[in-house]
C-alpha positions as CSV (number, residue, x, y, z in Angstrom):
1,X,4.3,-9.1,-6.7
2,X,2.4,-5.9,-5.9
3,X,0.0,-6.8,-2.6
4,X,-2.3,-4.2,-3.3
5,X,-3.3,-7.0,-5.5
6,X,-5.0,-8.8,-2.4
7,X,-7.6,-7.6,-0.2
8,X,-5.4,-8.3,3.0
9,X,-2.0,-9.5,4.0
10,X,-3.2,-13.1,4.5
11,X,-4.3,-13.3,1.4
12,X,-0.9,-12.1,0.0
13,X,1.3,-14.5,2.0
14,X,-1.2,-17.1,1.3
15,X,0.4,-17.5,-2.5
16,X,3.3,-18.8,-1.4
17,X,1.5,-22.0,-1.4
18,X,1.0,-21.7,-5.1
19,X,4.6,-21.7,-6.2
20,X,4.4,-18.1,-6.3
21,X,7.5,-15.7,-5.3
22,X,6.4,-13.3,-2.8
23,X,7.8,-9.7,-2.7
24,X,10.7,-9.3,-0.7
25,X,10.4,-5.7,0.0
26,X,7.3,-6.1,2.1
27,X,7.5,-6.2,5.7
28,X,6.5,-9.7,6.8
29,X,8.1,-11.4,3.4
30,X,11.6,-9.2,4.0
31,X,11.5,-10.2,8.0
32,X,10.8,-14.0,7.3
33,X,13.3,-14.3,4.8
34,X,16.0,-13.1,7.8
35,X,14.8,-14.5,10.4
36,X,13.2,-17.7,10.5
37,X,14.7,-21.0,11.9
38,X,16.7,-22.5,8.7
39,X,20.1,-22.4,7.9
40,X,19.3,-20.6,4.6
41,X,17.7,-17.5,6.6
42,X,20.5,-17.3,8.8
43,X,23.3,-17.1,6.5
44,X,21.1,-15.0,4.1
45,X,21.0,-12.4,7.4
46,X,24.3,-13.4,8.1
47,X,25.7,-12.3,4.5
48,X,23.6,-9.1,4.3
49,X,25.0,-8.2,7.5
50,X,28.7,-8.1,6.3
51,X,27.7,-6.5,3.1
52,X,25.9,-4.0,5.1
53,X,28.6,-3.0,7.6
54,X,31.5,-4.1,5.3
55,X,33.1,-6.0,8.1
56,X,33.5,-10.1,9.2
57,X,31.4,-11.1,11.6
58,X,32.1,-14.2,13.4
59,X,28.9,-14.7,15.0
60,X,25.4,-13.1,15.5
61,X,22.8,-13.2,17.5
62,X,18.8,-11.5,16.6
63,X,17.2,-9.5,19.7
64,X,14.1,-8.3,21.1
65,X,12.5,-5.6,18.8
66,X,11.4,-3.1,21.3
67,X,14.0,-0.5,23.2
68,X,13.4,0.3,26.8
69,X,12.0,3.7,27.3
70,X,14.1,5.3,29.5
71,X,11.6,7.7,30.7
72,X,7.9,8.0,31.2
73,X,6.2,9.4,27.8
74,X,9.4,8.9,25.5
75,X,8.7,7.8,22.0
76,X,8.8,3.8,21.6
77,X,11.2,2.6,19.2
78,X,10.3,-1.0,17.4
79,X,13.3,-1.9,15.0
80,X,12.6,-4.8,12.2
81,X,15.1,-7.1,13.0
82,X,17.9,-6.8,15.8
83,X,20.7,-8.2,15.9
84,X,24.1,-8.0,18.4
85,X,27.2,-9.5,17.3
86,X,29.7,-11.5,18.9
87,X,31.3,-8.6,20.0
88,X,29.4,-6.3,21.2
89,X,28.2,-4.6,18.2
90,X,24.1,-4.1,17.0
91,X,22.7,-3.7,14.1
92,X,18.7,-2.5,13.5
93,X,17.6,-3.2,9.7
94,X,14.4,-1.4,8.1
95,X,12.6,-2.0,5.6
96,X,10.5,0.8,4.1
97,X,8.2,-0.1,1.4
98,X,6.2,3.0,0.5
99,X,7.4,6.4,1.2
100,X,5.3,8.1,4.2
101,X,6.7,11.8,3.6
102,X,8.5,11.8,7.0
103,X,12.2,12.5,7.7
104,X,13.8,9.4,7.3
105,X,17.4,10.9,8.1
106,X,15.9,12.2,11.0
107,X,14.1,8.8,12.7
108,X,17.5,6.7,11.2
109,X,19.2,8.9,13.6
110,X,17.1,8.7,16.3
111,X,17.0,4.7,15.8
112,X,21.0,4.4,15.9
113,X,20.8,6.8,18.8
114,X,18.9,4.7,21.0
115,X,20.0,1.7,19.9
116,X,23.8,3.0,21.4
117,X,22.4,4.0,24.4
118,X,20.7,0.5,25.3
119,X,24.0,-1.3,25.0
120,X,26.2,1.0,26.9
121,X,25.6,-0.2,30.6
122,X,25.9,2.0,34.2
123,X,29.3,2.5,35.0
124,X,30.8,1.3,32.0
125,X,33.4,3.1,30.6
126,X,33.0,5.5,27.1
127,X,35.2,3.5,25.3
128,X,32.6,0.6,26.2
129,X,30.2,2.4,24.0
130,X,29.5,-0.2,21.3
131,X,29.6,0.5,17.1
132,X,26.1,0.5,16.2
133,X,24.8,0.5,12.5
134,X,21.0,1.5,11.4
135,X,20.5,0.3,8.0
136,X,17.5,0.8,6.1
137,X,16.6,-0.6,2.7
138,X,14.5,2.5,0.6
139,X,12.0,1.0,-2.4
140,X,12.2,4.6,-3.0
141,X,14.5,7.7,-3.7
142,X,15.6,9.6,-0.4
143,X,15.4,13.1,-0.2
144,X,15.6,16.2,-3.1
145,X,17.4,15.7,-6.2
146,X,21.3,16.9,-5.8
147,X,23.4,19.6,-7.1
148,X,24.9,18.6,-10.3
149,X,28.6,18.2,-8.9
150,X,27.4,15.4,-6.7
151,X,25.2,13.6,-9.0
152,X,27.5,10.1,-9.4
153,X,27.7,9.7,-5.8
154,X,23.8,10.7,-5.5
155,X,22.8,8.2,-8.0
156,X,24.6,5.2,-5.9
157,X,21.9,2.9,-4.6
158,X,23.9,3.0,-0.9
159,X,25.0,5.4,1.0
160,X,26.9,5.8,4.2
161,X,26.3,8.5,7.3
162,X,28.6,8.8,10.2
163,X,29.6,12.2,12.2
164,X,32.5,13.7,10.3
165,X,33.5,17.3,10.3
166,X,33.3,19.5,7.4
167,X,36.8,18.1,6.1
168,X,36.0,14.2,6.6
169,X,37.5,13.7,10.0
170,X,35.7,11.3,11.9
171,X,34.4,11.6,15.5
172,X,34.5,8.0,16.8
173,X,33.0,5.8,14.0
174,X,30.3,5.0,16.8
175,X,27.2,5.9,15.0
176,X,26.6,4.4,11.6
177,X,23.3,5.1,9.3
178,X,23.2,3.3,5.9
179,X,20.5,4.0,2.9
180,X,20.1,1.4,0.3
181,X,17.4,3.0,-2.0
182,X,16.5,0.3,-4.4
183,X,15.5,2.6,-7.1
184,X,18.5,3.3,-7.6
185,X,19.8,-0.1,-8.4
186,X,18.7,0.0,-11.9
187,X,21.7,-1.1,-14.4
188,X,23.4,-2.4,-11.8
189,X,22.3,-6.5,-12.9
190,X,25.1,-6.3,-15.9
191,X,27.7,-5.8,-13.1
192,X,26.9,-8.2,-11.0
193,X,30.8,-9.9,-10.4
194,X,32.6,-5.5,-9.9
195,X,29.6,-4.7,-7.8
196,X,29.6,-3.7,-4.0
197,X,28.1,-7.2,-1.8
198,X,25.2,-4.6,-0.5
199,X,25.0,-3.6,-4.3
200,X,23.9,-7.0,-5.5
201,X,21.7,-7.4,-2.4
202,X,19.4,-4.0,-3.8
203,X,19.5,-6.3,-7.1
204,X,18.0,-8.9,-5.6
205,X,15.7,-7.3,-3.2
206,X,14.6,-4.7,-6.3
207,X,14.0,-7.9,-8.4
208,X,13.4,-11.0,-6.7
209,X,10.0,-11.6,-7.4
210,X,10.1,-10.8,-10.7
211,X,12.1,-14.0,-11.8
212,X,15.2,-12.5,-12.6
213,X,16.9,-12.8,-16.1
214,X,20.6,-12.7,-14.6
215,X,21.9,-16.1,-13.8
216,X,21.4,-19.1,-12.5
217,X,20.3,-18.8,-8.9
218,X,23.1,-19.9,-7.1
219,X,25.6,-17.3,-8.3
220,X,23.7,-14.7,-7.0
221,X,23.6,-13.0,-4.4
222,X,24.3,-15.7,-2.0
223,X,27.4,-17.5,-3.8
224,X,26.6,-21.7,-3.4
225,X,22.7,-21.0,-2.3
226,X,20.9,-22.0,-5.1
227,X,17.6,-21.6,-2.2
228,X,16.5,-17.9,-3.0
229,X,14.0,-18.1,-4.8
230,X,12.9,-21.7,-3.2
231,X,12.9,-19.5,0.1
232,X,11.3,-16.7,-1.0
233,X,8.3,-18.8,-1.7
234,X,8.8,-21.0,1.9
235,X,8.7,-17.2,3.9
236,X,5.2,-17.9,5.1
């Protein structure tokens, strides 16, 4: 569903009373469907958060949006959703529907940065300094088209920053940017079962509210919740 359909948001979110599917990849549909008080939101955030960062996580909790400034006239940062894990680690997700023309790379790094420097307390020690990931979901290509020798990795919907030197050794695995740029998911919906978790999750944010022609609902992407699409429509 394109919202420029509707002459306001209201309007937009108001179809979900019609049995309509509402898109997915726009801001208040994509933070509803994570965060609202249900059992299927949470363990839809819950699943995209392991597919995400590629790791179990026991248990999670979602935070305030704002960071503290940290001095008077620094730039505000207001993340999407929050959330801190049971151990210590946070995770900011964005969701970027229409391509602004400003340096993504640049405000994702900026984002994980602060978000590492509001967890790591006065006194603490460095190895105290949590793992935090910044993880922002693209429905658009990122950046200039690459060099030919690094076109299959280019064309990947996701892709994964951390500070490496120039041979792939890694600093401290500390600060952790991920892309998924939806565009690139096209094809991907005949390879649903060899696919990445995150990889599915571009499927089904690219194509959600488009009624899918891949199978039935609950084999996809959350295994044994047959509620997507039901919830997709209850986000208002």
């Amino acid at each position: 569903m394109d919202i420029s359909e509707y002459r306001n948001e209201e309007e937009y979110v108001s179809q979900a009373s019609t049995g309509t599917l509402l898109n997915p990849r726009m801001d208040s549909t994509f933070k509803a469907l994570f965060t609202q008080k249900t059992k299927e939101s949470h363990d839809a955030l819950h699943s995209f958060l392991e597919a995400a960062t590629e790791r179990k996580i026991k248990s999670f909790e979602l935070r305030a949006n704002d960071a503290p400034a940290e001095f008077g006239g620094q730039r505000g940062v207001s993340y999407d959703i929050l959330c801190e894990f049971d151990d210590g680690t946070a995770a900011d997700i964005e969701m970027q529907a229409f391509n602004q023309k400003y340096d993504y790379g640049k405000r994702a790094e900026y984002q994980v940065a602060r978000l590492e420097t509001t967890y790591l307390k006065k006194g603490d020690d460095w190895e105290r300094a949590p793992v935090v990931y910044q993880v922002t979901v693209l429905d658009f290509k990122y950046g200039d088209e690459p060099p030919v020798s690094n076109k299959s990795t280019a064309n990947a919907p996701v892709s994964r920053y951390a500070m490496r030197t120039k041979d792939g050794r890694e600093l401290s695995n500390s600060l952790n940017v991920i892309f998924i740029e939806l565009p690139k998911a096209l094809g991907l919906e005949d390879s649903i079962d060899t696919n990445s978790a995150l990889e599915n999750w571009a499927i089904f944010l690219k194509e959600a509210d488009n009624r899918l022609p891949l199978r039935e609902a609950n084999e996809f992407p959350l295994r044994g919740n047959s509620r997507w699409q039901t919830d997709l429509r209850a986000c208002a």
